[in-house]
FITIKOL-82324 format. One line per 2 residues: number of its first residue (from 0); their letters; for each residue x, y, z of C-alpha. Coordinates in Angstrom, 1 decimal, padded with zeros to 4 digits. Layout:
NUM> a> X Y Z | ... .
END
This chain:
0> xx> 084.6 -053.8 075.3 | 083.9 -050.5 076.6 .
2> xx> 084.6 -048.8 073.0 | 082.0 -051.1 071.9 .
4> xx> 079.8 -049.7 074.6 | 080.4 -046.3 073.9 .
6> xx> 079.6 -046.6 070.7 | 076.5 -048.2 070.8 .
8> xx> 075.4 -045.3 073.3 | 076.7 -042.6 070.9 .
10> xx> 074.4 -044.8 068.4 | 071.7 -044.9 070.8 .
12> xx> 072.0 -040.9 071.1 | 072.5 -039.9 067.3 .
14> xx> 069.2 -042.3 066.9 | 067.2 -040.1 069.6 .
16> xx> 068.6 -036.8 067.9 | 067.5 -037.8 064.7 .
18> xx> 064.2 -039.0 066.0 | 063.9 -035.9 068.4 .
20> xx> 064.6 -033.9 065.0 | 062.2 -035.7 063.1 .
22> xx> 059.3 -035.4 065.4 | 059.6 -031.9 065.4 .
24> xx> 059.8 -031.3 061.3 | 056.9 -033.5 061.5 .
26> xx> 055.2 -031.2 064.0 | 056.6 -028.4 061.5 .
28> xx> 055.3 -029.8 058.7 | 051.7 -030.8 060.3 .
30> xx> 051.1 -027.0 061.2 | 052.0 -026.0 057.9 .
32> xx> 049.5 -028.3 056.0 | 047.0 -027.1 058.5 .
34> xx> 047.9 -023.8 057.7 | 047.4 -024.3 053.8 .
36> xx> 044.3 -026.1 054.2 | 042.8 -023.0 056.3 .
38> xx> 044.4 -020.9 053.4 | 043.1 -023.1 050.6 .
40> xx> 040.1 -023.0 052.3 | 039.4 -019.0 052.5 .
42> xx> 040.7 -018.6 049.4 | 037.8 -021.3 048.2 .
44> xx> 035.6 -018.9 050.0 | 036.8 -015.8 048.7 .
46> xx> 036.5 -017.4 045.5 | 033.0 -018.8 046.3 .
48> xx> 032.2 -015.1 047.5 | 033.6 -013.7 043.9 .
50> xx> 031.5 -015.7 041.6 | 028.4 -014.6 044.0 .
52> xx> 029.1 -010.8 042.9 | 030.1 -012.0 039.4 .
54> xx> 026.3 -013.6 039.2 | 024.8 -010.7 040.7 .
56> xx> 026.5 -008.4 038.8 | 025.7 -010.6 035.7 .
58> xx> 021.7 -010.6 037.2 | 022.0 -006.5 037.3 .
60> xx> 023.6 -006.3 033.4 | 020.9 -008.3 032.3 .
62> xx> 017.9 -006.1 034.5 | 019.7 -003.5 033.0 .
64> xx> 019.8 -004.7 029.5 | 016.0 -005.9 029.4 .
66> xx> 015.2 -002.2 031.6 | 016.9 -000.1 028.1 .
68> xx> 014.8 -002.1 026.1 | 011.7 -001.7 027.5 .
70> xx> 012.7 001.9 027.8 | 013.5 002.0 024.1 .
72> xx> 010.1 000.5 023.4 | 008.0 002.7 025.6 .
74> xx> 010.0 005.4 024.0 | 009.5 004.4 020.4 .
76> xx> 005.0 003.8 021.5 | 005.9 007.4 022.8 .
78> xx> 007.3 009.1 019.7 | 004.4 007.1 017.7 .
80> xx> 001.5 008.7 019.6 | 003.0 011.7 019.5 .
82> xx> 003.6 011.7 015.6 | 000.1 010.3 015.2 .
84> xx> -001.0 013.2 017.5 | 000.8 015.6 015.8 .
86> xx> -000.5 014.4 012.6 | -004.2 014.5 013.7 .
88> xx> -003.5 017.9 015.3 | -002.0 019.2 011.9 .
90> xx> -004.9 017.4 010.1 | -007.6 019.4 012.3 .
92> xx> -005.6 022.8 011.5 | -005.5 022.0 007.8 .
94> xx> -009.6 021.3 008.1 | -010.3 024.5 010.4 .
96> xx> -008.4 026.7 007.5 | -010.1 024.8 004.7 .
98> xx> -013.6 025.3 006.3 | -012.5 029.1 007.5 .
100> xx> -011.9 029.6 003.7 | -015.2 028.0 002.4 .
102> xx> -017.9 029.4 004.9 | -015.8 033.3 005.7 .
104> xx> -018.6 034.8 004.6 | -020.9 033.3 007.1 .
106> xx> -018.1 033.2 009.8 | -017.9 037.3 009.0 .
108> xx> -021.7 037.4 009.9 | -021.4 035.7 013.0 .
110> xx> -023.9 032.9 011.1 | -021.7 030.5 011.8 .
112> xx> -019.2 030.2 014.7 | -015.6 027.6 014.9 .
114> xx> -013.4 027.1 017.9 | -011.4 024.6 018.8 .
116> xx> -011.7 022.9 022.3 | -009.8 020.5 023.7 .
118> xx> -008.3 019.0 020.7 | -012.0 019.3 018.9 .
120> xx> -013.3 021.6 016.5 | -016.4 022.8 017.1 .
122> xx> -019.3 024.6 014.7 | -021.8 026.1 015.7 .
124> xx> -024.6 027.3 013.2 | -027.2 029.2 014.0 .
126> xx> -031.2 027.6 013.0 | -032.2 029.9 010.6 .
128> xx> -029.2 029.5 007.9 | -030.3 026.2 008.1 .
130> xx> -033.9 025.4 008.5 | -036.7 027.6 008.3 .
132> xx> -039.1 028.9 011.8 | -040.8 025.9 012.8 .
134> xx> -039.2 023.3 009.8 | -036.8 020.1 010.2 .
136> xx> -036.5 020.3 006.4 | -032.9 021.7 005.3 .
138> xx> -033.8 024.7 003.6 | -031.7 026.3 -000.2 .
140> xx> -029.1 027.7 001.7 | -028.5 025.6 004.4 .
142> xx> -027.6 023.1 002.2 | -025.5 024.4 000.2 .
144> xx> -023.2 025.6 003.4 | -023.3 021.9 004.4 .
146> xx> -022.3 020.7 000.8 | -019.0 023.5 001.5 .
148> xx> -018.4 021.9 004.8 | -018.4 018.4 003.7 .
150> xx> -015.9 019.4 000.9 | -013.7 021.0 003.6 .
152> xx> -013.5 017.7 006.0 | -013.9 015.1 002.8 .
154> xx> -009.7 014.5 003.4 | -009.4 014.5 007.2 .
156> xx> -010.6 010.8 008.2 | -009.2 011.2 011.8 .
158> xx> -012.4 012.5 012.9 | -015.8 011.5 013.7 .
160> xx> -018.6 014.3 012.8 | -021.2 014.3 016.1 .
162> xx> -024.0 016.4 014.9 | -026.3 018.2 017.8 .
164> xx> -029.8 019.4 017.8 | -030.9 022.8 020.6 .
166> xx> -033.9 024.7 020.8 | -034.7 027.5 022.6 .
168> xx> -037.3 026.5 026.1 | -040.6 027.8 024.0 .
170> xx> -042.5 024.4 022.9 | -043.3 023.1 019.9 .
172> xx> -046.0 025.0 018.0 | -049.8 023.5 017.5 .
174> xx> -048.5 023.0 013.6 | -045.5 020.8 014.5 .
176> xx> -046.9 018.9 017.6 | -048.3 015.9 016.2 .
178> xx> -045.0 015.5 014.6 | -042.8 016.5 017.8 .
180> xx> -044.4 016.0 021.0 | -041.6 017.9 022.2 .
182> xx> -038.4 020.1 021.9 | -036.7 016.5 022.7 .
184> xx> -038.0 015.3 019.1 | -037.2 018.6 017.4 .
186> xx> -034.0 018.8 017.9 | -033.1 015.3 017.1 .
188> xx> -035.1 015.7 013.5 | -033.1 018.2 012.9 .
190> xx> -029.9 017.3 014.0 | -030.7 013.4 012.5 .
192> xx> -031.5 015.7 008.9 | -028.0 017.1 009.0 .
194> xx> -026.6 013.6 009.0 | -028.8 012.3 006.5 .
196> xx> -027.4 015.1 004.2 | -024.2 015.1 004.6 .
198> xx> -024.5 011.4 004.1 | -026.3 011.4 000.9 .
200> xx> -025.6 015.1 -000.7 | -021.9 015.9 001.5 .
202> xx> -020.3 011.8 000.6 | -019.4 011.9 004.5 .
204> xx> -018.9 007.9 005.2 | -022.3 007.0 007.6 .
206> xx> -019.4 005.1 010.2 | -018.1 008.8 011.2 .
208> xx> -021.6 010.3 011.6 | -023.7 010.5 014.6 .
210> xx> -026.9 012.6 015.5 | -028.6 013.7 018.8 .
212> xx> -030.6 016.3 020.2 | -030.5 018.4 023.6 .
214> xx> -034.0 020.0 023.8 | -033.1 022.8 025.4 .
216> xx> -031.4 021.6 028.3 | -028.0 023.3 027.3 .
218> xx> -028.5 026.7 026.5 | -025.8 029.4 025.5 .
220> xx> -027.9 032.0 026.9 | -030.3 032.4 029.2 .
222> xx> -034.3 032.2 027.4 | -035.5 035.6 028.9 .
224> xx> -035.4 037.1 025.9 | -035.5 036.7 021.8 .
226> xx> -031.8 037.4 021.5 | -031.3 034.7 023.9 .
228> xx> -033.0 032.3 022.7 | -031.8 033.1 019.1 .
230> xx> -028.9 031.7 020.2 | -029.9 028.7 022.1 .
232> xx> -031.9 027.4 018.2 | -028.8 026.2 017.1 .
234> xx> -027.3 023.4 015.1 | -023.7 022.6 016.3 .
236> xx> -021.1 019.8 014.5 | -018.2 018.7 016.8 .
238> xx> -015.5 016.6 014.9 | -014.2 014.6 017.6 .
240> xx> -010.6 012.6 017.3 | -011.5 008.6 015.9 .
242> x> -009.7 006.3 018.5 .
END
């Protein structure tokens, strides 16, 4: 009887063990879930937190991608206005030197003046080698120096020919002022007659052409004296880039 009572407590106690020890690997095993679920959760955030870079790096390739080719582009427009500028520039040249060669003689004589100015090229003649005292009628010579100067610019169609009329501050003569009120209405006749010529006579298309007349509200030189105003009776022809 009392075996059987000892082993029943020896039971009892090998039951409690085992429970004791199971509790406790339970415990064991509780903390390590918790401890894997804290893990599997940073790791989901670290992940989380990698595919935000991976996007924004993604955003910044493609910023970058669409930034070369606008660069490329604005390059390309770049090197295209600067060959087309380049192109009108060597155009001008090519029409200064053919014009140079034409009118030399009257270049030589200081009849006729050329400079370039801010990417324009600029005549100037002076009145009388091309309309006679107190005339808005192109006189023998004149026109045949406008029939060389058409010939010279007949190739470059970059530029616009703006032709301008100046007089000296005397006013019009009793002859002329029925016709021309004023130095206003002189100059544009003549400067309006150099069109017309180079229209009809000089094959210049009529789109590139363009006439007007400054009185003598932009002298050279001051009106004092004949040289001076010499000067200021003058006929000048800009060619002026087309946009």
């Amino acid at each position: 009887m009392l075996k059987n009572r000892l082993f029943y407590i020896a039971c009892f106690i090998c039951l409690l063990f085992l429970s004791c020890v199971s509790k406790g690997k339970y415990l064991e095993l509780e903390t390590d879930l918790q401890n894997t679920k804290q893990n599997l959760e940073q790791e989901q955030k670290n992940l989380a937190d990698l595919e935000d870079r991976y996007n924004n790096l993604e955003n910044e390739k493609q910023n970058l991608v669409k930034a070369s080719r606008d660069l490329d582009l604005k390059l390309k427009k770049e090197k295209t206005v600067v060959k087309e500028k380049t192109k009108v520039i060597s155009n001008l040249e090519d029409t200064k030197k053919k014009i140079e060669a034409g009118l030399k003689e009257q270049i030589a004589n200081q009849q006729i003046k050329i400079e370039e100015i801010e990417g324009k090229l600029k005549l100037t003649f002076i009145d009388k080698i091309l309309f006679n005292s107190g005339s808005t009628k192109i006189n023998k010579k004149g026109k045949d120096i406008l029939l060389t100067f058409a010939e010279s610019i007949q190739e470059d169609k970059d530029h616009n020919i703006l032709v301008e009329g100046h007089t000296d501050d005397v006013g019009v003569g009793p002859a002329l002022k029925s016709r021309f009120p004023t130095n206003w209405e002189l100059s544009t006749a003549r400067s309006s007659a150099v069109v017309r010529f180079l229209q009809e006579k000089g094959s210049i298309e009529p789109e590139r052409l363009s006439a007007i007349g400054f009185s003598y509200f932009k002298p050279v030189a001051p009106n004092d004296d004949e040289e001076g105003r010499s000067q200021n009776r003058r006929i000048e022809i800009v060619l002026t880039r087309i946009k």
